[in-house]
Every structure is written in C-alpha cells, then in structure tokens.
PyMOL Python script that loads the backbone (N, CA, C, O; Angstrom):
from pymol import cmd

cmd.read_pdbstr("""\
ATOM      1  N   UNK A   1      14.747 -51.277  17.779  1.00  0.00           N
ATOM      2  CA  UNK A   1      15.209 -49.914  17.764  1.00  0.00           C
ATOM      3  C   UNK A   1      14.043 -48.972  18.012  1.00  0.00           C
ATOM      4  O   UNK A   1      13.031 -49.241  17.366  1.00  0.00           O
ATOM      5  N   UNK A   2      13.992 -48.056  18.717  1.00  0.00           N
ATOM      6  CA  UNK A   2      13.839 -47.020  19.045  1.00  0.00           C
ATOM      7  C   UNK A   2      13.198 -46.212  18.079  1.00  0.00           C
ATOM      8  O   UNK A   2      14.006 -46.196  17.150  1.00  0.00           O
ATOM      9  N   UNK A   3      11.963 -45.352  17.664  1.00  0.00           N
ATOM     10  CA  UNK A   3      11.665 -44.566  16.336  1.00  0.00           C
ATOM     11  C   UNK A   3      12.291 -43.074  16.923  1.00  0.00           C
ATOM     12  O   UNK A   3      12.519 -42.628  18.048  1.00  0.00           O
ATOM     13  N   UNK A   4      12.405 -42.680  15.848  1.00  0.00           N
ATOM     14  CA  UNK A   4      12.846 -40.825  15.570  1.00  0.00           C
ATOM     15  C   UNK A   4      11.610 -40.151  16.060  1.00  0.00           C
ATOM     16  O   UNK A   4      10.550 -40.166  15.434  1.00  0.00           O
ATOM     17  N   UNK A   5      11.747 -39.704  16.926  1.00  0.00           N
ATOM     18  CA  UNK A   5      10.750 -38.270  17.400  1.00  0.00           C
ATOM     19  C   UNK A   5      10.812 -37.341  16.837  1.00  0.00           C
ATOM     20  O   UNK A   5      11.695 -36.534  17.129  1.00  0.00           O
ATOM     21  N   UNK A   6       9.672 -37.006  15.541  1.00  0.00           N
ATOM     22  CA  UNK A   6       9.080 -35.591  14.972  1.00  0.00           C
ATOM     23  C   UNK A   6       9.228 -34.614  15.736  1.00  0.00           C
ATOM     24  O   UNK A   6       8.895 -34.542  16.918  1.00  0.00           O
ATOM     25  N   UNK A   7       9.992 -33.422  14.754  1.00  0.00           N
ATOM     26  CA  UNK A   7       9.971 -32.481  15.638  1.00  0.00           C
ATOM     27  C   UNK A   7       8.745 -31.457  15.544  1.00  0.00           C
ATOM     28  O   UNK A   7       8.199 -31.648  14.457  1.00  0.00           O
ATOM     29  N   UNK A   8       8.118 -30.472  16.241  1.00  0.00           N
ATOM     30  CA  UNK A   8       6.891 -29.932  15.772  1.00  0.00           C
ATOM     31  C   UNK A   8       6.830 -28.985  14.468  1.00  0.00           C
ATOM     32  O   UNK A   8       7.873 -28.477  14.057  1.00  0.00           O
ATOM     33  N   UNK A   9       5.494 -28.730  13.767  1.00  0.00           N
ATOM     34  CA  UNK A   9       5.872 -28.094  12.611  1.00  0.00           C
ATOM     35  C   UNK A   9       5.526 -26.566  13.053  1.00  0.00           C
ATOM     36  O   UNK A   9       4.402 -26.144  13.325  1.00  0.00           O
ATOM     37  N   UNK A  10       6.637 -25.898  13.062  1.00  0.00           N
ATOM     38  CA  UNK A  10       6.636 -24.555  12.848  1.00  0.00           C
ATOM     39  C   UNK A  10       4.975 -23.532  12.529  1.00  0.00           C
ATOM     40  O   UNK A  10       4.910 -23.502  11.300  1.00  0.00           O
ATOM     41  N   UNK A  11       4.294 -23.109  12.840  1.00  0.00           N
ATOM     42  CA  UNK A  11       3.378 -22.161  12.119  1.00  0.00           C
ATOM     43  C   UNK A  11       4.205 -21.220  11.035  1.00  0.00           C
ATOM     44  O   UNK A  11       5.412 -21.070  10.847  1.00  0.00           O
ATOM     45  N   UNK A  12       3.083 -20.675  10.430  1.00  0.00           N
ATOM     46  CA  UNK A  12       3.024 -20.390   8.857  1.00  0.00           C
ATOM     47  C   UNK A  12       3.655 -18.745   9.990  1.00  0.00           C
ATOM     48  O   UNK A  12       2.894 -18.435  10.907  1.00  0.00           O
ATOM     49  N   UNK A  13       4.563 -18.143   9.862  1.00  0.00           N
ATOM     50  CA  UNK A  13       4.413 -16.599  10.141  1.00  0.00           C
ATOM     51  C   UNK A  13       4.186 -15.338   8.628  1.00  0.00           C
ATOM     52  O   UNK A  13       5.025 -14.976   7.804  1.00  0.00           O
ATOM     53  N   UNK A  14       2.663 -14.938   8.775  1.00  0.00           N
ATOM     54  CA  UNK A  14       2.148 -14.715   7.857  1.00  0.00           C
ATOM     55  C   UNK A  14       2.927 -13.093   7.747  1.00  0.00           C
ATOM     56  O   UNK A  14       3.047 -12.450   6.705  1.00  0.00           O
ATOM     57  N   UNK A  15       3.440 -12.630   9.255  1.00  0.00           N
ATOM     58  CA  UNK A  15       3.764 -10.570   8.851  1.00  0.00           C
ATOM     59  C   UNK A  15       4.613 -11.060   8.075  1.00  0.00           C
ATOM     60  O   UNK A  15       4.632 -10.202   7.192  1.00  0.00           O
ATOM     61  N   UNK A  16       5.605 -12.129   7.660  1.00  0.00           N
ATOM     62  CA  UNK A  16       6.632 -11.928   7.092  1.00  0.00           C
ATOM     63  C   UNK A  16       6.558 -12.135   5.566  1.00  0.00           C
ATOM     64  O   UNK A  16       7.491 -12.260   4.772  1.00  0.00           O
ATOM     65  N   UNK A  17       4.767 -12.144   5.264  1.00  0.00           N
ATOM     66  CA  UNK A  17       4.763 -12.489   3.634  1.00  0.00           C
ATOM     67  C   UNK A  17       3.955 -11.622   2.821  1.00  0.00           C
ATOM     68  O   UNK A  17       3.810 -11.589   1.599  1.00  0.00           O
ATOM     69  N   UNK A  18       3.327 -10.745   3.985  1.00  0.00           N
ATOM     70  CA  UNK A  18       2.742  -9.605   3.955  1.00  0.00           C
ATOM     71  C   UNK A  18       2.801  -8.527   4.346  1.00  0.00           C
ATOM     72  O   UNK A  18       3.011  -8.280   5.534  1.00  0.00           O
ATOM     73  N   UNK A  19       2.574  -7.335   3.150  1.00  0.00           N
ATOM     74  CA  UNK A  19       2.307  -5.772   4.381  1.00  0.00           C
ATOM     75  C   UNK A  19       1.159  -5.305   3.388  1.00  0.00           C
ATOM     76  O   UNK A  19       0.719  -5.411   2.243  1.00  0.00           O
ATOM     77  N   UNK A  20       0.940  -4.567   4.940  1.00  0.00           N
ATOM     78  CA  UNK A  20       0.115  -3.519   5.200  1.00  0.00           C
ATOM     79  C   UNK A  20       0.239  -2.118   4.855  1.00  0.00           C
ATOM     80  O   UNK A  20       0.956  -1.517   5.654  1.00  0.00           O
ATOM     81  N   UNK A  21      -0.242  -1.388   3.896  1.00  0.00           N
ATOM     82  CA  UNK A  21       0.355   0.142   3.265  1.00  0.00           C
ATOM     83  C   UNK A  21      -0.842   0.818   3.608  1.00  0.00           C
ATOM     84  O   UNK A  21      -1.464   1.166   2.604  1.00  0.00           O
ATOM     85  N   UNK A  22      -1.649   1.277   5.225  1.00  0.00           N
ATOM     86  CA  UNK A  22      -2.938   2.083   5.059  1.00  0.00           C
ATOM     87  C   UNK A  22      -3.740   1.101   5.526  1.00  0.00           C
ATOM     88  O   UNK A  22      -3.534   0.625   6.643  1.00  0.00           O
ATOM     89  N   UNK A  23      -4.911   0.605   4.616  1.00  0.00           N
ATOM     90  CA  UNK A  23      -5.919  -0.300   4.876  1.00  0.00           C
ATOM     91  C   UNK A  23      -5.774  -1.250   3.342  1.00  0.00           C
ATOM     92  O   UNK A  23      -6.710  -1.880   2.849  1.00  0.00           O
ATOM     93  N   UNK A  24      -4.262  -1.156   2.717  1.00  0.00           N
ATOM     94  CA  UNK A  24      -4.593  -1.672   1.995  1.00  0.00           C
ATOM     95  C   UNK A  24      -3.566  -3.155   2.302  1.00  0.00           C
ATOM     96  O   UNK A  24      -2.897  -3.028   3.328  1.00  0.00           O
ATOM     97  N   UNK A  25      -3.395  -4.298   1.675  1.00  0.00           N
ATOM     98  CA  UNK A  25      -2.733  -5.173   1.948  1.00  0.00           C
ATOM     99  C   UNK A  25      -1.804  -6.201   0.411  1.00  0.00           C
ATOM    100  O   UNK A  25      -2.297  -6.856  -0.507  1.00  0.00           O
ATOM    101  N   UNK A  26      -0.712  -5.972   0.680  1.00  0.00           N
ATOM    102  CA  UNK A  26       0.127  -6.649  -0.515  1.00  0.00           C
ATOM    103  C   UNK A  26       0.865  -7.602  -0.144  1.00  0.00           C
ATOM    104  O   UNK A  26       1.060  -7.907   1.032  1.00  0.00           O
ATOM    105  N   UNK A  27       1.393  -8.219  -1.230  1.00  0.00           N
ATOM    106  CA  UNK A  27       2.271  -9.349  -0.902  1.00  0.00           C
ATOM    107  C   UNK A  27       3.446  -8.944  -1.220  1.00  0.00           C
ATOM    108  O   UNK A  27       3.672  -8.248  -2.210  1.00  0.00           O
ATOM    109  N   UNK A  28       4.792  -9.568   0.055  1.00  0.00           N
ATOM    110  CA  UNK A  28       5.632  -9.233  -0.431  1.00  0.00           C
ATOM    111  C   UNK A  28       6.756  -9.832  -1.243  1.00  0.00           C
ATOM    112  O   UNK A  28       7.762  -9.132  -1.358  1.00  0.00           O
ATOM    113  N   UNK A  29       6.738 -11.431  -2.028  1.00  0.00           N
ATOM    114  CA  UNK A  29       7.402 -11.940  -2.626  1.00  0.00           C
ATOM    115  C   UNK A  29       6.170 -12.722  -3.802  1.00  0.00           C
ATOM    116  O   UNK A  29       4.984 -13.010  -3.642  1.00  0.00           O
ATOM    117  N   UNK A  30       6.957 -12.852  -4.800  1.00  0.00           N
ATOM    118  CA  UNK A  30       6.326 -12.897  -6.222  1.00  0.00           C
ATOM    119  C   UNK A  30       5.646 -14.563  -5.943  1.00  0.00           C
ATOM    120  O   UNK A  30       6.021 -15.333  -5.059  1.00  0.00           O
ATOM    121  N   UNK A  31       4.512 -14.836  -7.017  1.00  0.00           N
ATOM    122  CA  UNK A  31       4.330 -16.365  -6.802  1.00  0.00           C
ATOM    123  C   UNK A  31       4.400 -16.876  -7.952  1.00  0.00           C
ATOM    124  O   UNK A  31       4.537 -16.295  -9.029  1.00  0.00           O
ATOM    125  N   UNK A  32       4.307 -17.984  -7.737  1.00  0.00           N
ATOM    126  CA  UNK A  32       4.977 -18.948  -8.607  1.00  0.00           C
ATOM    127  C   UNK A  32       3.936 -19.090  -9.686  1.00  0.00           C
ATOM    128  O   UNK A  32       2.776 -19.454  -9.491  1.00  0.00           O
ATOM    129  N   UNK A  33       4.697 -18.626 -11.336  1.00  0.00           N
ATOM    130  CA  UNK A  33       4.419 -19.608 -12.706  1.00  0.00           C
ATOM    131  C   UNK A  33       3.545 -20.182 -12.745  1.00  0.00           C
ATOM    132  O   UNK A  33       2.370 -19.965 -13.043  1.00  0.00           O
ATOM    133  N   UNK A  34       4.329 -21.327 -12.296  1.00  0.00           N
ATOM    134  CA  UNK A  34       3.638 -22.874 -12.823  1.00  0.00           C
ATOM    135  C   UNK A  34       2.981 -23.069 -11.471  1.00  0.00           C
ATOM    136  O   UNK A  34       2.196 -23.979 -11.735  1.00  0.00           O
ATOM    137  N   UNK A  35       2.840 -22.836 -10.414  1.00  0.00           N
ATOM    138  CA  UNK A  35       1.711 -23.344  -9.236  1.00  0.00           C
ATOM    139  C   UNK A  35       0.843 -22.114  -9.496  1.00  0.00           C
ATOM    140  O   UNK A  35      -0.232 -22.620  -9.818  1.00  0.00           O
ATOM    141  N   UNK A  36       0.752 -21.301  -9.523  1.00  0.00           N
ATOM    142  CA  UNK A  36       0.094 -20.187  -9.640  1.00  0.00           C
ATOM    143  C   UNK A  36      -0.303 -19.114  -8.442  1.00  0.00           C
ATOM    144  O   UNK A  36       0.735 -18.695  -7.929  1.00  0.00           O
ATOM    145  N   UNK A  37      -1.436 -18.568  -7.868  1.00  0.00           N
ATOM    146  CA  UNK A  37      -1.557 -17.677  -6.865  1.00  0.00           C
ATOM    147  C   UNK A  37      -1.659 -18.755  -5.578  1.00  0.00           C
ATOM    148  O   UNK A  37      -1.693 -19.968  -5.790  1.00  0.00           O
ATOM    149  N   UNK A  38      -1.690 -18.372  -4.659  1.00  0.00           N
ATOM    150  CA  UNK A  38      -1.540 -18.399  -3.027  1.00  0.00           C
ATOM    151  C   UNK A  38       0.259 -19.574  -3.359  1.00  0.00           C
ATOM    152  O   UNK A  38       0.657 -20.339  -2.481  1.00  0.00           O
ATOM    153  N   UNK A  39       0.789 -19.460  -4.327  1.00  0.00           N
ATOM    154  CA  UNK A  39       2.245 -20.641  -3.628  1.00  0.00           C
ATOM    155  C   UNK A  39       3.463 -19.232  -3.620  1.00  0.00           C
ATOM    156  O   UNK A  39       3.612 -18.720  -4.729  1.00  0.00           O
ATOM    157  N   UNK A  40       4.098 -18.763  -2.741  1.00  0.00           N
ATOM    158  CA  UNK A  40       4.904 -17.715  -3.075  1.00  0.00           C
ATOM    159  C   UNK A  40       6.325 -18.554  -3.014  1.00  0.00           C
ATOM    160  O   UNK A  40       6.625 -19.609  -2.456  1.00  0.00           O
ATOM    161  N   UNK A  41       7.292 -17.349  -4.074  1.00  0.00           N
ATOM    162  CA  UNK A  41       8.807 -17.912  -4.402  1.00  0.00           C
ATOM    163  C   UNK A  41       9.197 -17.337  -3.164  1.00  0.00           C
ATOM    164  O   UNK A  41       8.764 -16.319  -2.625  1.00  0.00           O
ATOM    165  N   UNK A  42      10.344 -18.373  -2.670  1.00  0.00           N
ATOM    166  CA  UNK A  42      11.341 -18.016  -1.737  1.00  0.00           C
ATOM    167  C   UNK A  42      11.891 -17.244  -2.348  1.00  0.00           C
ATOM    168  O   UNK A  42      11.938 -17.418  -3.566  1.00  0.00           O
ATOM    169  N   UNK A  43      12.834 -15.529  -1.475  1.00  0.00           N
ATOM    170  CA  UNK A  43      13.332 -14.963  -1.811  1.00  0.00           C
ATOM    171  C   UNK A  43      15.001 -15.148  -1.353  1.00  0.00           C
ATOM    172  O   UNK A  43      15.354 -15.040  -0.178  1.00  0.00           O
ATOM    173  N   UNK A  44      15.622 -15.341  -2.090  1.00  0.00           N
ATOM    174  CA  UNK A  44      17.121 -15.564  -1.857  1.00  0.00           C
ATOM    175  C   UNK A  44      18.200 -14.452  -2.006  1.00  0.00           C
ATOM    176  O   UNK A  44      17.723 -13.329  -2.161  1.00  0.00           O
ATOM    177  N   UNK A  45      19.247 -14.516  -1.994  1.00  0.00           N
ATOM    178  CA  UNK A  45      20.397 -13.778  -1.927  1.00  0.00           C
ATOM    179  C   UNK A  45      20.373 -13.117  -3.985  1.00  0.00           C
ATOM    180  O   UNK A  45      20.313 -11.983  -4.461  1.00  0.00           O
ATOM    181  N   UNK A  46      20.463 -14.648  -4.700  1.00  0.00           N
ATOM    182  CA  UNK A  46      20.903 -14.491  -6.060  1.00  0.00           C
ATOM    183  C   UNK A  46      19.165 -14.837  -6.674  1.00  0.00           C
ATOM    184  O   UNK A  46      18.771 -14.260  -7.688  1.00  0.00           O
ATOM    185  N   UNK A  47      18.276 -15.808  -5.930  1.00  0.00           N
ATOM    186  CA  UNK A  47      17.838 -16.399  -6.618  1.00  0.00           C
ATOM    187  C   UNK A  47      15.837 -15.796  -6.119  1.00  0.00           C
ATOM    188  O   UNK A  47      15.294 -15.072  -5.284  1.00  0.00           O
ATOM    189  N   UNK A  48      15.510 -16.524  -7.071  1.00  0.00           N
ATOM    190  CA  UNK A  48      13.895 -16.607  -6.196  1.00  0.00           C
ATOM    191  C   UNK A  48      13.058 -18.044  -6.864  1.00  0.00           C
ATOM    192  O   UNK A  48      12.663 -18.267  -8.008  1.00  0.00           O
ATOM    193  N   UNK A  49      12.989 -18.987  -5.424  1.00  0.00           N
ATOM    194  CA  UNK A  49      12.426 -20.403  -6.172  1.00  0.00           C
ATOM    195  C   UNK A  49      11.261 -20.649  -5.156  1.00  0.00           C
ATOM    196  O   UNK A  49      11.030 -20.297  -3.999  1.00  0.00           O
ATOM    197  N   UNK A  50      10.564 -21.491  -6.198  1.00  0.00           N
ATOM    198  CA  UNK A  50       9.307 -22.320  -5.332  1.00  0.00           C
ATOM    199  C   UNK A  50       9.652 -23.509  -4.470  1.00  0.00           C
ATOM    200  O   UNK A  50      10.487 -24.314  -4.882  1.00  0.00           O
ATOM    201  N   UNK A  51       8.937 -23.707  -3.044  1.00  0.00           N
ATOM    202  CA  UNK A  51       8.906 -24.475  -2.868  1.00  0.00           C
ATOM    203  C   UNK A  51       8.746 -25.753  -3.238  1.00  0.00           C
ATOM    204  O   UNK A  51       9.435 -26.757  -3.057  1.00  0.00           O
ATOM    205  N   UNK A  52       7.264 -25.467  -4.035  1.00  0.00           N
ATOM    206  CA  UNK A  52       6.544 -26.845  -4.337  1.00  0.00           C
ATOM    207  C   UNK A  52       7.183 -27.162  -5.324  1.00  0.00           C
ATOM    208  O   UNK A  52       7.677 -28.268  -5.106  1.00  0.00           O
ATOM    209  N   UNK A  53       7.493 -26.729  -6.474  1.00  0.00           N
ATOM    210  CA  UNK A  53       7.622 -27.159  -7.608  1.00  0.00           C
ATOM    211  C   UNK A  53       9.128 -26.896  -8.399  1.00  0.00           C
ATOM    212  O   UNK A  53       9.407 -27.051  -9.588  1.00  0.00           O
ATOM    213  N   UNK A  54       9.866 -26.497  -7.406  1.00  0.00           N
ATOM    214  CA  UNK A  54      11.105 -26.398  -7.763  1.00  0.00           C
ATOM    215  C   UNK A  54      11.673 -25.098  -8.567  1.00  0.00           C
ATOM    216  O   UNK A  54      12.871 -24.829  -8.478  1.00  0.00           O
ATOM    217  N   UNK A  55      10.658 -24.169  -9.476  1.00  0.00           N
ATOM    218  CA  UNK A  55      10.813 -23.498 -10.191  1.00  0.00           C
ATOM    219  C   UNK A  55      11.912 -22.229  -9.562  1.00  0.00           C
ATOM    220  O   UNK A  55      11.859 -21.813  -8.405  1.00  0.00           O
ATOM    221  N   UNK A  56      12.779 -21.802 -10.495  1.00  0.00           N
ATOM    222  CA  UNK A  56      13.787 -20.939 -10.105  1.00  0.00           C
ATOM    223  C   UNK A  56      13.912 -19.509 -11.290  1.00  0.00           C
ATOM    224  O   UNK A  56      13.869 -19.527 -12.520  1.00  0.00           O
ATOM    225  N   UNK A  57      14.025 -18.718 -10.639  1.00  0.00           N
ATOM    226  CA  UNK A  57      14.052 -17.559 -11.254  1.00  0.00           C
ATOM    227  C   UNK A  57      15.494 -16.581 -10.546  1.00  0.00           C
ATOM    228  O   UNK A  57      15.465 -16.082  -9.421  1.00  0.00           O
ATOM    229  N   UNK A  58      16.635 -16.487 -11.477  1.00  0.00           N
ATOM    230  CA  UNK A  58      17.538 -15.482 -11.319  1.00  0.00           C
ATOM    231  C   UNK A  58      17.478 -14.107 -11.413  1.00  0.00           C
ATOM    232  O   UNK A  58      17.133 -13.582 -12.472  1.00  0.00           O
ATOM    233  N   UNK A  59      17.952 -13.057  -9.839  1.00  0.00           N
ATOM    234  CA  UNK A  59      17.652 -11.838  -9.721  1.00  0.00           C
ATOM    235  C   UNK A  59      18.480 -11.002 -10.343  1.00  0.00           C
ATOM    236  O   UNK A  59      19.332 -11.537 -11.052  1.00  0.00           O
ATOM    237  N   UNK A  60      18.471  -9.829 -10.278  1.00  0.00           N
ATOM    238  CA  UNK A  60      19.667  -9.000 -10.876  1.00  0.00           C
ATOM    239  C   UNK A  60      20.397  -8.769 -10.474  1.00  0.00           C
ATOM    240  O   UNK A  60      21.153  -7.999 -11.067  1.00  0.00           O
ATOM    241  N   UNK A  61      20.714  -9.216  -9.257  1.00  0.00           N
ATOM    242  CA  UNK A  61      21.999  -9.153  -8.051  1.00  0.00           C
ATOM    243  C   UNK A  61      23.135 -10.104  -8.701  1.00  0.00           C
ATOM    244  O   UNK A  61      24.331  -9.816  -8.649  1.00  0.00           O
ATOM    245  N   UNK A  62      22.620 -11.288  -9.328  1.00  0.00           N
ATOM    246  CA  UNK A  62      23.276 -12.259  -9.876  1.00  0.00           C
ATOM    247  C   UNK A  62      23.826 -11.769 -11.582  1.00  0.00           C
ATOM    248  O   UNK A  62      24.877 -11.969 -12.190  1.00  0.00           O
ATOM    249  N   UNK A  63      22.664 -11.122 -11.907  1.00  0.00           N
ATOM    250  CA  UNK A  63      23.636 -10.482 -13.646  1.00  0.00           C
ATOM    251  C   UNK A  63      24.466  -9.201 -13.405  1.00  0.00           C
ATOM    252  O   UNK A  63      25.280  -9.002 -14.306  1.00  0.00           O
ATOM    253  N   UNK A  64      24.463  -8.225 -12.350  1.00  0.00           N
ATOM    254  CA  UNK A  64      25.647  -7.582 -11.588  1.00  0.00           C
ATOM    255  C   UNK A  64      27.091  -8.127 -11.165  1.00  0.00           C
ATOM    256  O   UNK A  64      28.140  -7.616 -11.557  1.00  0.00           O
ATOM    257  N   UNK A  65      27.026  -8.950 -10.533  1.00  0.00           N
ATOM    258  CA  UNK A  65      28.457  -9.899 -10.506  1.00  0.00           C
ATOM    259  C   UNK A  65      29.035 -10.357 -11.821  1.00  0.00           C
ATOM    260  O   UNK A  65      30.228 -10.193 -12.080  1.00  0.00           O
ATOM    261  N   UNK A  66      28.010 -11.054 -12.828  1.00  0.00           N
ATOM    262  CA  UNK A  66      28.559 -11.288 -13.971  1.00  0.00           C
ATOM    263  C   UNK A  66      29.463 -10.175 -14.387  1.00  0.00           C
ATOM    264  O   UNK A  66      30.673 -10.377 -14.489  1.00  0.00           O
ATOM    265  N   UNK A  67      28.998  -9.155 -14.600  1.00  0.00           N
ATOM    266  CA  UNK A  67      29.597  -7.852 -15.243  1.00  0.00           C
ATOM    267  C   UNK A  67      30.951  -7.361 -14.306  1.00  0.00           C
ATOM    268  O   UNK A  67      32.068  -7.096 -14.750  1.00  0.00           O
ATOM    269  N   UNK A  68      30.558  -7.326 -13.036  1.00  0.00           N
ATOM    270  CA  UNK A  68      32.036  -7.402 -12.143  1.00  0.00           C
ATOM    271  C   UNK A  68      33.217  -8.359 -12.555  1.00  0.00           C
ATOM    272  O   UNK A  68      34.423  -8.212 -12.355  1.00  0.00           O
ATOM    273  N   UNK A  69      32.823  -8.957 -12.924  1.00  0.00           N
ATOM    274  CA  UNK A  69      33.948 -10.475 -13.133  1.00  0.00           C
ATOM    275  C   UNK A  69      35.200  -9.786 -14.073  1.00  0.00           C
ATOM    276  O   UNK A  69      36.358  -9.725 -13.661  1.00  0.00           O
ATOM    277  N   UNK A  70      34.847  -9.377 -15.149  1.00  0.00           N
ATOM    278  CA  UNK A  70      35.665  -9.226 -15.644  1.00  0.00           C
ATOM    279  C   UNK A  70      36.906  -8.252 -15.611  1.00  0.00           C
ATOM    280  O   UNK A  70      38.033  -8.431 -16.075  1.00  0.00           O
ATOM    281  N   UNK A  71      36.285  -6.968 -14.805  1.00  0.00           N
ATOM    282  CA  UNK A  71      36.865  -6.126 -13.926  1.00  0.00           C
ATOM    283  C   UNK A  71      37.961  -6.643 -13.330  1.00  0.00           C
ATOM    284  O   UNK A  71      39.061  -6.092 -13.372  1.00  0.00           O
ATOM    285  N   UNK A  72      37.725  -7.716 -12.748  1.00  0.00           N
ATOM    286  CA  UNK A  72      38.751  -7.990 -11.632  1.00  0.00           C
ATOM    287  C   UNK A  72      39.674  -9.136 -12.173  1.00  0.00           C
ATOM    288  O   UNK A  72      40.571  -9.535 -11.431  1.00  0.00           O
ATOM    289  N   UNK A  73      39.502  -9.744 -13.528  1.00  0.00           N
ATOM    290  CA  UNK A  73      40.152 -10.348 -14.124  1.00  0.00           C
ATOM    291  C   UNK A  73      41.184  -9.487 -14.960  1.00  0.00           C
ATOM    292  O   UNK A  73      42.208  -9.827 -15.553  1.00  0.00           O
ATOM    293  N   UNK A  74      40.672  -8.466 -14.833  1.00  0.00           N
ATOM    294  CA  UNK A  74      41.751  -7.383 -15.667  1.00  0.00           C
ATOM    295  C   UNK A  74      42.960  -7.065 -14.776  1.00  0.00           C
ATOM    296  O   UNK A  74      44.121  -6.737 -15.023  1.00  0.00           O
ATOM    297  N   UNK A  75      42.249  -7.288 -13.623  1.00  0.00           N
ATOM    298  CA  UNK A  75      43.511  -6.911 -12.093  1.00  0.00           C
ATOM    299  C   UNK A  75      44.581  -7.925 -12.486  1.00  0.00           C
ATOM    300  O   UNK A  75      45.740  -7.582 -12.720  1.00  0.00           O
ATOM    301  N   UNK A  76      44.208  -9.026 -12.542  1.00  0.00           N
ATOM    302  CA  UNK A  76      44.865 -10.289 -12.247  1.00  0.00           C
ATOM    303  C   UNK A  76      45.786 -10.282 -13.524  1.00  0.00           C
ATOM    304  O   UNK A  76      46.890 -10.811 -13.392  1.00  0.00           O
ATOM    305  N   UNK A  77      45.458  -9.743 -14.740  1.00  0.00           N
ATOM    306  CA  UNK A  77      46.561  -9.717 -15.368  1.00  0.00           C
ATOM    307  C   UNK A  77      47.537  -8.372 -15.276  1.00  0.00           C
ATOM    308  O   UNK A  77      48.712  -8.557 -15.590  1.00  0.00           O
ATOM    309  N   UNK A  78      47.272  -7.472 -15.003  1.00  0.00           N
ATOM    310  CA  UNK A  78      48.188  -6.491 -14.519  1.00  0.00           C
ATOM    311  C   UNK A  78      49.341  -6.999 -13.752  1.00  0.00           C
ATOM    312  O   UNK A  78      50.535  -6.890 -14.030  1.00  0.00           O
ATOM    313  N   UNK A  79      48.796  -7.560 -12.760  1.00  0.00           N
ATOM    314  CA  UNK A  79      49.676  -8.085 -11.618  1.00  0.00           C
ATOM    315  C   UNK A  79      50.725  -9.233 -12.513  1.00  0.00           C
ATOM    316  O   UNK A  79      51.925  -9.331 -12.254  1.00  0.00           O
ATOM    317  N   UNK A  80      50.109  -9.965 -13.473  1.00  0.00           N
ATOM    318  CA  UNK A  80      51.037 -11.041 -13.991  1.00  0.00           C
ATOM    319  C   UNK A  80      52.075 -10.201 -14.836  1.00  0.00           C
ATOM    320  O   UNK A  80      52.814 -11.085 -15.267  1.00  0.00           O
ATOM    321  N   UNK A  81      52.349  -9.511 -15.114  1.00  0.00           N
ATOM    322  CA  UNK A  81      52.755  -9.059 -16.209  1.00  0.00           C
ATOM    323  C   UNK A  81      53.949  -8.782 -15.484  1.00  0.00           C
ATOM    324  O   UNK A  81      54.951  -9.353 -15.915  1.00  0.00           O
ATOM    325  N   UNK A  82      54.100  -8.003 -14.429  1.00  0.00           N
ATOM    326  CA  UNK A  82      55.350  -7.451 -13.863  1.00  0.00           C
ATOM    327  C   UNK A  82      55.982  -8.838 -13.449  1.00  0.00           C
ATOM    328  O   UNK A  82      55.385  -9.836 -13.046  1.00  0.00           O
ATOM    329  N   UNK A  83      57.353  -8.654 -13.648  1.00  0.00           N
ATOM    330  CA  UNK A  83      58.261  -9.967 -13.491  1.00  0.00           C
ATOM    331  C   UNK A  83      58.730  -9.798 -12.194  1.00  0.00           C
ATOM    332  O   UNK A  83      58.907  -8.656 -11.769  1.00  0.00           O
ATOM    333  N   UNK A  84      58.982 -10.874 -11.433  1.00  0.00           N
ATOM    334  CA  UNK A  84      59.629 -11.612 -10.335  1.00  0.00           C
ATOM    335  C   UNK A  84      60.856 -11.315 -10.405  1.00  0.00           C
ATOM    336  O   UNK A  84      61.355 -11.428 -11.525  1.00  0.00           O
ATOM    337  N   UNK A  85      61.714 -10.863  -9.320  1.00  0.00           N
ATOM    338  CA  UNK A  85      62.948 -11.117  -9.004  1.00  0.00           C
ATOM    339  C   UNK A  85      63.175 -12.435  -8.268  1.00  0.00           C
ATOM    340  O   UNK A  85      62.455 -13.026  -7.464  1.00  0.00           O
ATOM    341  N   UNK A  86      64.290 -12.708  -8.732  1.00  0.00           N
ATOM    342  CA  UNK A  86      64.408 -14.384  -7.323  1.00  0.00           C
ATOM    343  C   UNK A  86      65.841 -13.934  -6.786  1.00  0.00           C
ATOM    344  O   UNK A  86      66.731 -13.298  -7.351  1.00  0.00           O
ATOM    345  N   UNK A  87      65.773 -14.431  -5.618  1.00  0.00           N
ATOM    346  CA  UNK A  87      66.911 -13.712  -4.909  1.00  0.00           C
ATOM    347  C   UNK A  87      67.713 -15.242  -4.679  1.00  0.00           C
ATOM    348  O   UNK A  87      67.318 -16.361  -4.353  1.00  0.00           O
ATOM    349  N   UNK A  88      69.321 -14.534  -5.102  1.00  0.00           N
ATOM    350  CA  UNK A  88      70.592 -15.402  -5.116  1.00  0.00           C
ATOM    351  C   UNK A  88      70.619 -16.713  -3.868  1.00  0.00           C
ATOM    352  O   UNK A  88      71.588 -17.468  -3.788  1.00  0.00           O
TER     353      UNK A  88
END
""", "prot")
cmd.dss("prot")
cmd.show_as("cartoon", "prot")
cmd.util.cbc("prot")
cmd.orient("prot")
C-alpha cells in the first residue's frame, strides 16, 4: 500500500494574534493558566481553550443564554395551557 501524503503545515499568521495601538503592541487573546505566557487560548463562540493542554474557560456569552432559558420556557407553558379543539 501506498503511504498518505502530508499535507503542508500552515504558517503561524501572527496579525491575527496581535495589534498594534500607536507604537505600542498587545495581545489579542488571553494565555493559558497552566502553560503560561507565549501559549494563547483559542477564542470561541461560548468558550476560550488551550491548545496544548486542553484547559477551558467559559465566556459570558454562555452565562447569558443560561438566563434566557428560562424566559422561553415560560412561553412554552403559556402555549400548553390553552386547550385543543379536535374536530368531529
């Protein structure tokens, strides 16, 4: 059989982990805990985790929905409450 051909590895694209404010220079996603400086957390939708080490940290986008939830569970019983006709 035949081996699997590697595909090439991507370069690091650094504008997207950094800015520039002036002459001064920041980072723009938090780093990791337990690896410490130069490993940065992926930034996600709900979440923010490390590559290396798995570590996960929940944003506040995610304790916002919590609090929605129940809102819309209040819908759902409104709606139950009114009775059904069934037709002859």
């Amino acid at each position: 059989m035949a081996k699997k051909q590697k595909k090439p590895k991507k370069p690091n694209q650094v504008w997207k982990v950094y800015e520039k404010k002036g002459e001064e220079i920041s980072r723009k996603n938090k780093n990791c805990p337990k690896c410490g400086a130069g490993y940065f957390m992926a930034a996600h939708k709900d979440r923010m985790t490390c590559g290396k080490c798995g570590y996960m940290e929940k944003t506040a986008a995610e304790k916002e929905e919590k609090k929605e939830k129940p809102k819309k569970e209040e819908k759902k019983e409104e709606k139950k409450e009114a009775p059904k006709e069934k037709k002859p």
